[in-house]
C-alpha positions as CSV (number, residue, x, y, z in Angstrom):
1,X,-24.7,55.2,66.2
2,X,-25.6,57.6,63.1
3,X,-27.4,55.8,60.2
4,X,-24.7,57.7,58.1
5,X,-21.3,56.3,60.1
6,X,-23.0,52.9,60.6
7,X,-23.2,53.0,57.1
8,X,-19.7,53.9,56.6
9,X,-18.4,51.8,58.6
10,X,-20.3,48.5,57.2
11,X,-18.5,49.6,53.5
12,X,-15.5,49.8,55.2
13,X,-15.4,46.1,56.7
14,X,-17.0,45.4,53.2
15,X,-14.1,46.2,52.3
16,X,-11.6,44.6,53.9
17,X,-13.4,41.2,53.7
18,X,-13.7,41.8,50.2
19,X,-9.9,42.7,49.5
20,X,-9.3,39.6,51.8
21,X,-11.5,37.1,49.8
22,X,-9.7,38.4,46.5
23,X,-6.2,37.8,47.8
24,X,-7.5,34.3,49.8
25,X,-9.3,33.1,46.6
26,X,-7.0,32.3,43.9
27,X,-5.3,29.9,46.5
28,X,-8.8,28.1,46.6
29,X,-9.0,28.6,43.0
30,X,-5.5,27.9,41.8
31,X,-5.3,24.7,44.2
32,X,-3.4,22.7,41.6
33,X,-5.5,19.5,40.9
34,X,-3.3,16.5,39.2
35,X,-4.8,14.1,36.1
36,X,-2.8,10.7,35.5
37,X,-2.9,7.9,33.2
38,X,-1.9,4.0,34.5
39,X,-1.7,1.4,31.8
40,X,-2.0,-2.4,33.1
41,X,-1.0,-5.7,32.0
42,X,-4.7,-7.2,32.3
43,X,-7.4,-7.5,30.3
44,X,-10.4,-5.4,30.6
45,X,-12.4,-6.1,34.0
46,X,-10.2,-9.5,35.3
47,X,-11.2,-10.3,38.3
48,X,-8.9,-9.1,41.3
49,X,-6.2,-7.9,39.2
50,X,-7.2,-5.3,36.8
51,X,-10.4,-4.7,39.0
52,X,-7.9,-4.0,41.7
53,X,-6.5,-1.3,39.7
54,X,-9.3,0.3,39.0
55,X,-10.3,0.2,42.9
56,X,-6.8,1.8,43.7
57,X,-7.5,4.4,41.2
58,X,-11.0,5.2,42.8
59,X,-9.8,5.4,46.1
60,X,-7.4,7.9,45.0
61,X,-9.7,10.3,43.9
62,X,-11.9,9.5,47.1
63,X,-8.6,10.1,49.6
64,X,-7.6,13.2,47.7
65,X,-11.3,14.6,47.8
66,X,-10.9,15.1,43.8
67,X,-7.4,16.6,43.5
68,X,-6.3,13.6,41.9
69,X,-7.8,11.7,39.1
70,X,-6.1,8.5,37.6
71,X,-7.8,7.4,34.4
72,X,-7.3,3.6,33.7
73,X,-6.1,1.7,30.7
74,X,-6.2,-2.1,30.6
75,X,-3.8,-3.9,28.7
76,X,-4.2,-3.1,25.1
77,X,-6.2,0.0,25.1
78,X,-3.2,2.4,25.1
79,X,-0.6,0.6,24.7
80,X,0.3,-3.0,24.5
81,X,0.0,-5.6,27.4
82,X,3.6,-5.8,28.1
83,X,4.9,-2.3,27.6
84,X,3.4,-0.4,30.6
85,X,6.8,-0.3,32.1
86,X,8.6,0.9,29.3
87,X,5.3,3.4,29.1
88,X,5.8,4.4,32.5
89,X,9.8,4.8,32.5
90,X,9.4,7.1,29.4
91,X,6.4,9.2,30.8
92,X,4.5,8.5,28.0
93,X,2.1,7.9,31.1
94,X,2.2,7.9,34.6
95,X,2.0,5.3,36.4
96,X,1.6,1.4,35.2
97,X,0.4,-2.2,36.7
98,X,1.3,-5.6,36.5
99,X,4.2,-7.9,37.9
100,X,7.8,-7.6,38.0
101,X,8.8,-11.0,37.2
102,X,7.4,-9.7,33.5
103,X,10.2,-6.9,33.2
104,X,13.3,-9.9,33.7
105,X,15.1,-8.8,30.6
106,X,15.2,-5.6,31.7
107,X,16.8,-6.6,34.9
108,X,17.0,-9.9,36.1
109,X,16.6,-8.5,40.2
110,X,13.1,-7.8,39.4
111,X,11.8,-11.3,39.6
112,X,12.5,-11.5,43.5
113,X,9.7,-8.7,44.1
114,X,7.2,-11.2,42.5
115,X,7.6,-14.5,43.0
116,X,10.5,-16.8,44.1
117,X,9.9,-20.9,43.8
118,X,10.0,-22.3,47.3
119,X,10.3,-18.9,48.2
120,X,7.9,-16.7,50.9
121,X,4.3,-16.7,50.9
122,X,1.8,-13.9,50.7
123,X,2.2,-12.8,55.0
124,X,6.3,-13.4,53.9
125,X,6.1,-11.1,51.2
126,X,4.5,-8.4,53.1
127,X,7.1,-8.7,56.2
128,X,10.0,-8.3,53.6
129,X,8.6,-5.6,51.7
130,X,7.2,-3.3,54.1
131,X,9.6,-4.2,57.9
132,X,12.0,-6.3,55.7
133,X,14.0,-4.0,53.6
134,X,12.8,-5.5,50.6
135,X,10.1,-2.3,49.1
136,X,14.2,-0.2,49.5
137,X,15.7,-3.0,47.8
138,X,12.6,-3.0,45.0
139,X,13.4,1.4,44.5
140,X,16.8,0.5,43.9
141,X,16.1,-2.0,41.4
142,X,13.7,0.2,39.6
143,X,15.3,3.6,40.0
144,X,17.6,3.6,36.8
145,X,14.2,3.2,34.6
146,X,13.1,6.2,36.3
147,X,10.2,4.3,38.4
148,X,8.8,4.0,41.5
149,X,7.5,0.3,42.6
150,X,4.9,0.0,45.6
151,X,3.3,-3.5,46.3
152,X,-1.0,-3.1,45.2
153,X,-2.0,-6.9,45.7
154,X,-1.4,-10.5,45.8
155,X,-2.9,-14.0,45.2
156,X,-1.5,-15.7,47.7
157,X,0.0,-19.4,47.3
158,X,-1.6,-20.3,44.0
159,X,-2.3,-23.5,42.4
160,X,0.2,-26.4,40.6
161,X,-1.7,-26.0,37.6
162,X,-3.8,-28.3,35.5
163,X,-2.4,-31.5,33.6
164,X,-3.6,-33.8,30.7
165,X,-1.8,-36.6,32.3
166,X,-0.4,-37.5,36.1
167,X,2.6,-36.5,37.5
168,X,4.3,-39.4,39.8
169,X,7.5,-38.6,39.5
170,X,9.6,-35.7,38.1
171,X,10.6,-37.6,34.8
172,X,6.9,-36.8,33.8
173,X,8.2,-33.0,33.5
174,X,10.6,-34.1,30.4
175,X,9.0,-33.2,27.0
176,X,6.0,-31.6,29.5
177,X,5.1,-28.1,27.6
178,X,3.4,-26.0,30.3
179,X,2.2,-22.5,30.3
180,X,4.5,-20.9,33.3
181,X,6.2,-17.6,33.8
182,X,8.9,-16.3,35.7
183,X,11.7,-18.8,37.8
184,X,9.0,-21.2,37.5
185,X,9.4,-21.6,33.9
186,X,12.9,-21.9,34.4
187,X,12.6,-24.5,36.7
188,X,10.4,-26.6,34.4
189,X,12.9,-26.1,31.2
190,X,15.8,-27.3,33.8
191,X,13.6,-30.7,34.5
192,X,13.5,-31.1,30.5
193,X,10.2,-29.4,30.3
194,X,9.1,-26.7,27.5
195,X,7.9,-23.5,29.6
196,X,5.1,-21.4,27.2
197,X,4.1,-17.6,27.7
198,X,0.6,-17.2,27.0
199,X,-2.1,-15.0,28.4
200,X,-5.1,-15.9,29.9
201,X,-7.1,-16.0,27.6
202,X,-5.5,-18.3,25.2
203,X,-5.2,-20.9,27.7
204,X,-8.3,-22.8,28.0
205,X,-7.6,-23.1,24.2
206,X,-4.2,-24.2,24.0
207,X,-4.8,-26.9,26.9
208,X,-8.1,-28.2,24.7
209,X,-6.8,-28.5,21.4
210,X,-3.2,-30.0,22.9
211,X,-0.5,-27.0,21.8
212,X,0.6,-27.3,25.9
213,X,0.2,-30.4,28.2
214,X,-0.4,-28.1,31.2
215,X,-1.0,-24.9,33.0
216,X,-0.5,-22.9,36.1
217,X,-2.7,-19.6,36.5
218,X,-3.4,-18.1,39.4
219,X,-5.5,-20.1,41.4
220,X,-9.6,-21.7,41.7
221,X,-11.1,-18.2,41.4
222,X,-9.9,-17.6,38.1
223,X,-9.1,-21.2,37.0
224,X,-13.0,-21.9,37.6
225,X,-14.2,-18.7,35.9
226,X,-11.9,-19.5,32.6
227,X,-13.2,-23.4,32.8
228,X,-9.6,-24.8,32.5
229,X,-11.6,-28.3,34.6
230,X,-13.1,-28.9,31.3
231,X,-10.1,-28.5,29.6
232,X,-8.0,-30.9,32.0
233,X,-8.3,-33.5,34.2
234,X,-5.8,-33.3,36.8
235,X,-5.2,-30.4,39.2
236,X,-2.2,-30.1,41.1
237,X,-0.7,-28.7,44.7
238,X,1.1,-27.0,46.1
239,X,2.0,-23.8,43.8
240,X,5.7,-24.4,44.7
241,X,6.1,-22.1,41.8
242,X,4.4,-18.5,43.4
243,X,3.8,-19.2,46.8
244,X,2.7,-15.4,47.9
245,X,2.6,-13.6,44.1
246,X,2.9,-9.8,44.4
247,X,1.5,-7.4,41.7
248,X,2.8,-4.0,41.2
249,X,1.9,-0.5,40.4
250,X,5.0,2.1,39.7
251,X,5.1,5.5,39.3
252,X,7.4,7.7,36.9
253,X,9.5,8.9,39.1
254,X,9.4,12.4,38.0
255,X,5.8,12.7,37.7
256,X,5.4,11.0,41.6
257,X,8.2,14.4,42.8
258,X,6.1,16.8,41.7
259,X,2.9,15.5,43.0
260,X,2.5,17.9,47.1
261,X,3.7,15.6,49.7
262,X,0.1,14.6,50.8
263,X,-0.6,13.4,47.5
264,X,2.6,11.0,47.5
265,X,1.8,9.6,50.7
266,X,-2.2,9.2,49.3
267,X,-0.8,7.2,46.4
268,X,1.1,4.7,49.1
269,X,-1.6,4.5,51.3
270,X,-4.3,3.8,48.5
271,X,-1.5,0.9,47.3
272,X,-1.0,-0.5,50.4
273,X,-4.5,-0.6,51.4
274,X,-5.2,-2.4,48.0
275,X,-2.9,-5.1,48.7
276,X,-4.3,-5.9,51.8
277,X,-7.8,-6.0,50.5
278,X,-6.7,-8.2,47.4
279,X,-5.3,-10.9,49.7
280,X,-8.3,-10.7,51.6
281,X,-10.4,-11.5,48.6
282,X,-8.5,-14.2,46.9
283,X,-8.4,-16.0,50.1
284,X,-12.3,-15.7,50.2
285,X,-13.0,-16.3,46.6
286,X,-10.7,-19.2,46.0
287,X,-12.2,-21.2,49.1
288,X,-15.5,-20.8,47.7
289,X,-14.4,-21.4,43.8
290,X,-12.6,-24.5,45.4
291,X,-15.5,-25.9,46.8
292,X,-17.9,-25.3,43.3
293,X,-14.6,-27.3,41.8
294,X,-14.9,-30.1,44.5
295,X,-18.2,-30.6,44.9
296,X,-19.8,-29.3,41.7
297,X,-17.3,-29.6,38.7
298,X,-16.0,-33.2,40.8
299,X,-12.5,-32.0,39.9
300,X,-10.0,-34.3,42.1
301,X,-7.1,-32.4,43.6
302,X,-3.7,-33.8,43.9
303,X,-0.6,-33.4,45.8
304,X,2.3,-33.6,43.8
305,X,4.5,-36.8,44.7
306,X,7.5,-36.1,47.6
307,X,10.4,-36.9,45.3
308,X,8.6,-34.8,42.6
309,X,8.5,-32.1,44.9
310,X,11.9,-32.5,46.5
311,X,13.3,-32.9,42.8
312,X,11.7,-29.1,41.7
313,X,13.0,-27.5,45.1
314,X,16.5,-28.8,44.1
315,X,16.5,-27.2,40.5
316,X,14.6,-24.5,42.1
317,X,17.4,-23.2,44.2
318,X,19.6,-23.7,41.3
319,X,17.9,-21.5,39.2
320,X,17.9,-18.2,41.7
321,X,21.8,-18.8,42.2
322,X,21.9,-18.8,38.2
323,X,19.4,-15.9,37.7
324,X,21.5,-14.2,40.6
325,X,24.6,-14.3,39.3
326,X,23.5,-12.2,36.0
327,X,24.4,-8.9,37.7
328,X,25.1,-7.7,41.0
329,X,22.1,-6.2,41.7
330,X,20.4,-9.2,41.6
331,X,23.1,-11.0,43.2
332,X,22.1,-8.6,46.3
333,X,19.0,-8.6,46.5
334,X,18.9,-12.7,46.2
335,X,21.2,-12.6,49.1
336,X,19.4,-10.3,51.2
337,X,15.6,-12.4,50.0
338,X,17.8,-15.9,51.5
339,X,18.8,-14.4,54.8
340,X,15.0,-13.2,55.7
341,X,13.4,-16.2,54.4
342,X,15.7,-18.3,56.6
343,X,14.9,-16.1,59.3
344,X,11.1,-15.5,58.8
345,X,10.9,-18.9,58.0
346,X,11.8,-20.4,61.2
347,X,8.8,-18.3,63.2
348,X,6.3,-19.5,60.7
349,X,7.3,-22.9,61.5
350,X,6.3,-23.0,64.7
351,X,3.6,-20.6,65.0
352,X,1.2,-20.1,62.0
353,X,2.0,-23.5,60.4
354,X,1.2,-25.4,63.6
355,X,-1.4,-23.6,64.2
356,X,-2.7,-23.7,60.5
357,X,-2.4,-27.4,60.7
358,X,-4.4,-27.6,64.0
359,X,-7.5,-25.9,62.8
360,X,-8.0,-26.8,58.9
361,X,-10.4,-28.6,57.8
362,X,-8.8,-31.6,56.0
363,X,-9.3,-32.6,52.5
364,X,-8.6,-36.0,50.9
365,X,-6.0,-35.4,48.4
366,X,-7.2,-37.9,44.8
C-alpha cells in the first residue's frame, strides 16, 4: 500500500473512532451520579446503631462504585433527634434512621415493625418481614407520609433493665418510674408504673441522682459502655419488652423513584446486608460485655419472678388489642403480626429452643 492512501486511510478511521468517542462520551460523562442526605435518631458515633448507619451509607458508595453518595447526619446535627421522619416525609432530606415505635403518634401501626412485648425475636422478625408479609405490611403503613421503610439492624432480645430495688412480684411495678419506650411503657403505666422517655445519655444520670427507679436500654454492650452497673444494683431478664428490636432506615419516596433501578435495588441490598451484620455483632459484643459484667463489674443477674412475668404478659396482650384498635390499619397489621407469631412460634418451639437449651452454657441466675 501507498504511503499516501495508507495515510488516508488511517485519518479516515481516525475519524470514525473519533466521531464515535464524541457521540459515546457524554453517556460516560453525563452518567447521572446521585448525592443524599440521611438524618438519624442517634447520637454521634453510638455503637451499633448510628455506626450502623454510617456502614450502610459506605457500603452504598462502595456497591454503586461512586454513583451514589449518602452524607450522614446524627441526631442533632441537622435536624433534631426525633424529626428525621418528618425530615424525610417532607424531602427536606432523603432518607432517615431510627425505629418506628418512635413515630406512634403518627400512626399507631408503626410500633409492630419494632418491637411487640412478648412478641417475636430477632430470627422472628426477619421471617415476618422479609417471607412473612410484614416489610408489605410496613410500605403500607408508611406510604401516606410519603416513605419507604426497609429493616437496617437489630439488637436482638435485650435486657429487663436495671433497678434500685428487687422486683418479686408485680406489685413492685406500682409507683416504679422506669425509662421505657414503646408498648413497653404502656405496659408498665397499666401495672401502676410511671414510664419516662429519656435518651441515652441522660440515663446513667437520672438512675444516680434518683429522678427514675429503673431502666431498660438495649442490652450489656451498651449498658456496660454507659456504666448503668454503677448506677444500679439489680439487673434483670428476660427483655419481655423488645424481644428481637428492629431499627429502620426509610427513603422519601419520591427521591427512592427517581433513583435507576440498580440503584434502588443497591439501597435494599446495602440495608438488608446491614441488618444481618448488626445481629451478628450484638450477639458477639453483648456475650463478651456480659461476661466483663459478670466477672469483672460482679453485677448479679436476675430472672424476673414467674407470676411477675406471667402478670406483664397478661397486660401485655392487653395493650396491642388497645393500641390496635386506634385505627384500622393497625388493627391489620396486629392481626396479621398474631397469626405468624402463633405459627412461627410453634417451629421455634421445638427446634431452635430445644436445641438452644441443649447446648448453652448455663448461668446461675442471683
Amino acid at each position: 500500500m501507498k504511503r499516501r492512501e495508507f495515510l488516508t486511510k488511517t485519518i479516515a478511521a481516525s475519524t470514525v473512532a473519533a466521531a464515535a468517542t464524541s457521540i459515546a462520551a457524554p453517556n460516560v460523562i453525563a452518567a447521572p451520579k446521585f448525592r443524599w442526605k440521611i438524618v438519624s435518631t442517634w447520637p454521634p458515633k453510638f455503637p451499633l446503631f448510628q455506626t450502623g448507619v454510617e456502614r450502610f451509607a459506605k457500603r452504598v458508595s462502595e456497591m454503586s462504585e461512586g454513583r451514589m453518595k449518602i452524607q450522614v447526619f446524627a441526631g442533632g446535627e441537622l435536624v433534631p433527634a426525633l424529626g428525621a421522619f418528618e425530615a424525610a416525609s417532607k424531602g427536606t432530606v432523603e432518607a432517615g434512621a431510627g425505629a418506628s415505635y418512635y413515630w406512634a403518634g403518627k400512626s399507631a401501626a408503626s410500633q409492630w415493625f419494632t418491637a411487640v412485648p412478648f412478641g417475636l425475636n430477632a430470627q422472628g422478625m426477619n421471617a415476618w418481614m422479609y417471607d412473612g408479609g410484614g416489610l408489605q405490611l410496613w410500605e403500607e403503613t408508611y406510604a401516606p407520609f410519603n416513605l419507604i421503610p426497609r429493616p437496617y439492624g437489630n439488637s436482638g432480645v435485650q435486657m429487663g433493665g436495671w433497678f434500685n430495688k428487687e422486683i418479686n412480684r408485680v406489685e413492685d411495678f406500682k409507683g416504679l418510674k422506669m425509662r421505657m419506650p414503646g408498648l413497653g411503657g404502656k405496659v408498665i403505666s397499666k401495672l401502676g408504673g410511671t414510664p419516662v422517655l429519656l435518651p441515652g445519655g441522660e440515663i446513667f444520670t437520672s438512675l444516680e441522682r434518683g429522678v427514675i427507679d429503673a431502666a431498660e436500654f438495649v442490652g450489656p454492650l451498651h449498658d456496660l459502655k454507659l456504666g448503668l452497673y454503677k448506677a444500679a444494683k439489680y439487673y434483670y431478664t428476660p427483655g419481655w419488652h423488645e424481644p428481637g428490636t428492629v431499627l429502620e432506615v426509610f427513603f422519601n419516596k419520591k427521591a427512592y423513584e427517581k433513583l435507576p433501578k440498580d440503584l434502588q435495588n443497591i439501597l435494599d441490598a446495602a440495608a438488608a446486608e446491614s441488618n444481618a451484620w448488626m445481629l451478628a455483632s450484638f450477639d458477639s459484643q453483648n456475650g463478651d460485655a456480659l461476661e466483663t459484667l459478670i466477672t469483672k463489674r460482679k453485677v448479679k443477674v436476675r430472672r424476673f419472678p414467674d407470676e411477675a412475668l406471667s402478670s406483664l404478659r397478661q397486660k401485655a396482650l392487653e395493650v396491642r388489642e388497645e393500641e390496635a384498635s386506634k385505627d384500622p390499619q393497625a388493627t391489620k397489621v396486629h392481626r396479621a403480626f398474631n397469626t405468624f407469631q402463633d405459627r412461627v412460634g410453634l417451629w421455634g418451639s421445638i427446634s431452635e429452643r430445644s436445641y438452644f437449651d441443649a447446648i448453652a452454657k448455663k448461668y446461675q441466675l442471683g
